[in-house]
N, C-alpha and C positions, 0 to 999 in steps of 0.2 A: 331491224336489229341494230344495223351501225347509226340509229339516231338516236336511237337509247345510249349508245357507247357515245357519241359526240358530247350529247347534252350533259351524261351524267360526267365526263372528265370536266368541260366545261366548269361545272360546280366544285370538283375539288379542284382545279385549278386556283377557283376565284378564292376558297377557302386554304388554300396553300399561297395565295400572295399575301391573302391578310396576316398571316403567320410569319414571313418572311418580311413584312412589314414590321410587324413588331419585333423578329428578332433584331433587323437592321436599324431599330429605333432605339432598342436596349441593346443594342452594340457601339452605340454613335454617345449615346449618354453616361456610358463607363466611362468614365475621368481612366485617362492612361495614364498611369505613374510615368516620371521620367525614368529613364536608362541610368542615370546618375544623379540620384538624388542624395539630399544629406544621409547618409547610414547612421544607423546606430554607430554611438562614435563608440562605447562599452558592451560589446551585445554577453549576453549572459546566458542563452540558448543552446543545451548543449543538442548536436545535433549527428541521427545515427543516417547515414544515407544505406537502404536498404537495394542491393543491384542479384534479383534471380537471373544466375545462366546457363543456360545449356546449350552446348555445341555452338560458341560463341568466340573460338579462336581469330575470326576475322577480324573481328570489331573490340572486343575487352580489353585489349591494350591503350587503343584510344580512349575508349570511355574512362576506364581510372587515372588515365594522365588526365584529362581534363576535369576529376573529379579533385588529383590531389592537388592541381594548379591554384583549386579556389582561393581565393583574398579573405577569406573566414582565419578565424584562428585554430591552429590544430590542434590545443589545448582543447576545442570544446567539438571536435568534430571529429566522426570516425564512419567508415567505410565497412559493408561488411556485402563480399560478394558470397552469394550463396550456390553452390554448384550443383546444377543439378541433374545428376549421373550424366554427365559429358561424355560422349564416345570421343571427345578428341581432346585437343594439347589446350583445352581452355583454363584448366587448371593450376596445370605447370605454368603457361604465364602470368599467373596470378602471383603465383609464387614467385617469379621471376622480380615484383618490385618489392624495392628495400623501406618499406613505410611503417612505422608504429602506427597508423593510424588505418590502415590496412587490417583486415581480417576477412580469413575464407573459412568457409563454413560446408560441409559434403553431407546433404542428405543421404549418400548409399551409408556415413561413419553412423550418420543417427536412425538408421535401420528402417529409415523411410523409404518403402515398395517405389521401383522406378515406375510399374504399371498402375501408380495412383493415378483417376480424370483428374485432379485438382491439385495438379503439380505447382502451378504458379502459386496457387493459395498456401500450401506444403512450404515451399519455399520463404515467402516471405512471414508464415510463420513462427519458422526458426531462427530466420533473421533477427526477427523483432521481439523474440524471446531473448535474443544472445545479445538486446541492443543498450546502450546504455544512456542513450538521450532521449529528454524529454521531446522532441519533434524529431518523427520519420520520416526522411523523404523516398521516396521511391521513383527510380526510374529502371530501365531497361539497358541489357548489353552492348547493345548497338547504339545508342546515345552519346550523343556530345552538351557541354552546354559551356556559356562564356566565363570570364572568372570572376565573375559578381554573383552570381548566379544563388550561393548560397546567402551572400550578405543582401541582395534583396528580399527574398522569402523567408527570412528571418525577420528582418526591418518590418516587413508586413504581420508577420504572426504576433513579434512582439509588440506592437502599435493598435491591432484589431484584436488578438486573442482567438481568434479564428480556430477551431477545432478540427478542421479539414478543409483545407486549401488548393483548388485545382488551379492549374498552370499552361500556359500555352508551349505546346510543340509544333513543330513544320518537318516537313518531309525534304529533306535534300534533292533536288531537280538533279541528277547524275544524264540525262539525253535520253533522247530516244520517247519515244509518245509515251510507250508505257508509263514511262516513268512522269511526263505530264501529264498524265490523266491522275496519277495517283495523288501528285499535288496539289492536284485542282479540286480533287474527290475529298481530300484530308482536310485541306483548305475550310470548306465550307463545315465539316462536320467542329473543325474547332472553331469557329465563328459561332456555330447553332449553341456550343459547349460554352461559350461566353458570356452569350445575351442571355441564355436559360439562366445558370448561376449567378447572374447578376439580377436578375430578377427574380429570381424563387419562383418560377416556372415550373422548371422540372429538374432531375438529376441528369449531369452529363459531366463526366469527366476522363482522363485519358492515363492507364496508370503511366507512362513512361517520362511524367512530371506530377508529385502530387504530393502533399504534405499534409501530416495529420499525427495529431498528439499519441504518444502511448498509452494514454491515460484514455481519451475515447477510445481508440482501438481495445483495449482492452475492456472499458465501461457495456458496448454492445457486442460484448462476445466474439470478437475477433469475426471468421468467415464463418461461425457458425448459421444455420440454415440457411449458408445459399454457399454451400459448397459440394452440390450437387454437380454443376456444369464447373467445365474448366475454365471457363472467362468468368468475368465477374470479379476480380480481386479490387476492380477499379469503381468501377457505377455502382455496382450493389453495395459496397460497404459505406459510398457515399450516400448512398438513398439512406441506410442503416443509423448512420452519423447524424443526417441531417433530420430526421425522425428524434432521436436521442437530444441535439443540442440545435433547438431550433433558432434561425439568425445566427448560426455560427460556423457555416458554410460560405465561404466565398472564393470569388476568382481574383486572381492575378495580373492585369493587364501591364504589362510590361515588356519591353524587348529583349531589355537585359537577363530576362529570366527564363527564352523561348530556348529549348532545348530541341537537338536536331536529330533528326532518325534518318534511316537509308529506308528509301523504296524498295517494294520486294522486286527480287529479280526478273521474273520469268511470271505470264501471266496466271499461270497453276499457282504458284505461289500465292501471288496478290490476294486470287478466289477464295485459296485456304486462308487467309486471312482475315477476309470480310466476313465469309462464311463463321468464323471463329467467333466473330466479334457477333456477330447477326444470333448467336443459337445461346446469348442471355434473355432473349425477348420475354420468352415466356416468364421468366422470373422476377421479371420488372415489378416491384411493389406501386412502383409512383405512377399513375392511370396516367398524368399526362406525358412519359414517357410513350408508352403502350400508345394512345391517343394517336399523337404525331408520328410517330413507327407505321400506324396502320395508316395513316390518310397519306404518308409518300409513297408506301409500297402499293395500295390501292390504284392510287392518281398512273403511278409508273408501269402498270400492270393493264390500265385500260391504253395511254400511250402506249403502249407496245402491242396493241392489240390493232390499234391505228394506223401503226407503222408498218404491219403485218398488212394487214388490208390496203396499202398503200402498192402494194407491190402488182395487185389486182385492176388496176384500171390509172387513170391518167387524175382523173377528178379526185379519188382516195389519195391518191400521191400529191396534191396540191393542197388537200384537207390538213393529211400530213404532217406536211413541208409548215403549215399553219400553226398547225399547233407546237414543233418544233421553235418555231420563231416565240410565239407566245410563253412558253418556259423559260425560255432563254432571257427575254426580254425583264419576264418576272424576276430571275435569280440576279441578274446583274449588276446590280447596283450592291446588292448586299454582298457578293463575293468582290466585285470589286475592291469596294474599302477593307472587306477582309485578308485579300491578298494585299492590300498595302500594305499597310500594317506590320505582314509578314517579310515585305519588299519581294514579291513573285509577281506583283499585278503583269509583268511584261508577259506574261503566261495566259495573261485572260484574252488573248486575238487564240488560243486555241480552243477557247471553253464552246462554242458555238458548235465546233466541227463535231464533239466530243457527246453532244447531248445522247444521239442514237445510243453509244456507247453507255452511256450513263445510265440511261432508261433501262437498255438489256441486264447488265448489270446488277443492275437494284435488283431487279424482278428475280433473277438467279441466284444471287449472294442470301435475299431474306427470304425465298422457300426453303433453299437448302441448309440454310441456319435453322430451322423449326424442324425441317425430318430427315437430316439427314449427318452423318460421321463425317469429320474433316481431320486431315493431317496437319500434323503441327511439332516441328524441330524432332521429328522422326518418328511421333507418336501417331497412332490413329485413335480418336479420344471425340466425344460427343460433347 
């Protein structure tokens, strides 16, 4: 039986280097915009940044300081946080800055059920209903991003014409392993989101950076049919887009334009997050979404089946320790340059200790994303 499990991981492994091959070939061949390049010296783009929050007192404050910091002109730019039934003071500090270019918006005033699954989608469709610019960007409460930030992604939409524009984020290292493991987890998933959009691979994008016209959004029906699940406001409408305005999907390669999130705190957290993000699967229109979903959670599910049997004898534990070394060996190159990139590589002497962890992980986050309820900003939601 454990020769069938060797051989067959054996094969997805060799068929997950090839994959990681190519992602690390179309992540090397993406020309990286400079951090400071000519801007538009006139930009003409009017622009609504769309920010869903709930229960987001910690972090809201920063995010709109660094939203209204931008070096964009505030003639063509406006801000519209959407609240979404906050049990706490996220509100009132909303209220609390003195911006014309500021607007709060309360799903309980627009008689939208707190007990909606597809809160975030709810959210940012009222946003983007009350929005007045030709390109939405949307990010998250807990976000920071630099003060070019809007005058790059504009410079880009305006020069490409791009109808839906994914962008890089990184996760904030704050200490403590959890919180490297998450960078190192995130890491790679926006690498895989780079090389894919850059090649017309598959859909992968991350809503807490993401830019796309009113006019698509609205052309494919906003979230209709895939407002089912609570996730999805981000990949699915991209698959939707990029179905609708074919070659008119692109990434962002840039620094200046990487926007920062905080790690979840506590590892129940993290799980409720992955799990979150894991339980669009089934919805996936784009097969080779789905494709590459099944061949890591497959590959990660015989490794840990390995790992298990490892604990059984000396020779198992050395088999192993084997194939540990051979993952690691595989992913390295391609997380490395993608944590340059991001300037975290000093982070990659933990990625080795980290595999076990990684492997249980996977195999946990995407069963329980397909059958199972997870918590999220105080809701329990499928």
């Amino acid at each position: 039986m454990m020769i069938f499990v060797y051989i067959t991981a054996l094969v997805l492994l060799a068929a997950y280097a090839l994959l990681l091959q190519y992602y690390f070939r179309s992540w090397k061949d993406m020309p990286a915009e400079p951090a400071q390049p000519a801007l538009t010296s006139s930009p003409h783009t009017r622009v609504s940044i769309i920010v869903p929050a709930r229960n987001e007192e910690r972090d809201i404050a920063s995010c709109i300081q660094s939203i209204l910091q931008q070096r964009y002109p505030s003639s063509l730019m406006e801000c519209i946080i959407v609240d979404d039934h906050s049990e706490d003071n996220t509100a009132r500090i909303v209220k609390q800055f003195d911006s014309p270019i500021l607007h709060l918006i309360s799903l309980h005033d627009q008689g939208i059920s707190p007990s909606t699954n597809s809160y975030k989608k709810k959210a940012l469709e009222a946003g983007i209903a009350a929005a007045g610019g030709e390109l939405i960007i949307t990010t998250d409460a807990d976000c920071t991003m630099e003060q070019d930030w809007l005058n790059h992604m504009v410079a880009h939409y305006e020069k490409t014409g791009d109808q839906f524009i994914a962008a890089p984020v990184k996760i904030k290292h704050r200490g403590g392993w959890l919180s490297i493991f998450q960078v190192l987890d995130f890491t790679s998933l926006q690498g895989i989101t780079a090389a894919s959009v850059h090649r017309g691979f598959h859909s992968m994008c991350n809503g807490a950076n993401l830019a796309y016209t009113k006019n698509a959004f609205y052309t494919v029906e906003g979230f209709r049919d895939i407002d089912r699940k609570a996730s999805g406001d981000d990949m699915l409408l991209m698959h939707k887009i990029a179905r609708k305005f074919p070659g008119k999907v692109g990434y962002l390669k840039n620094k200046a334009v990487v926007v920062t999130t905080n790690p979840q705190p506590t590892l129940r957290a993290f799980f409720q997050q992955r799990i979150r993000w894991a339980s669009k699967a089934q919805d996936y229109k784009d097969k080779n979404v789905f494709r590459v979903l099944l061949l890591v959670y497959t590959m990660n599910l015989l490794l840990l089946t390995i790992l298990i049997a490892g604990f059984f004898s000396i020779d198992q534990a050395i088999i192993a320790v084997g194939f540990l070394l051979l993952k690691t060996l595989v992913e390295w190159r391609f997380m490395y340059s993608v944590s340059s990139f991001y300037q975290q590589q000093n982070l990659m002497v933990w990625f080795p200790l980290f595999q076990p962890i990684h492997i249980l992980y996977t195999v946990i986050a995407g069963s329980f994303g397909q059958f199972g309820q997870y918590e999220w900003k105080g809701r329990r939601v499928s």
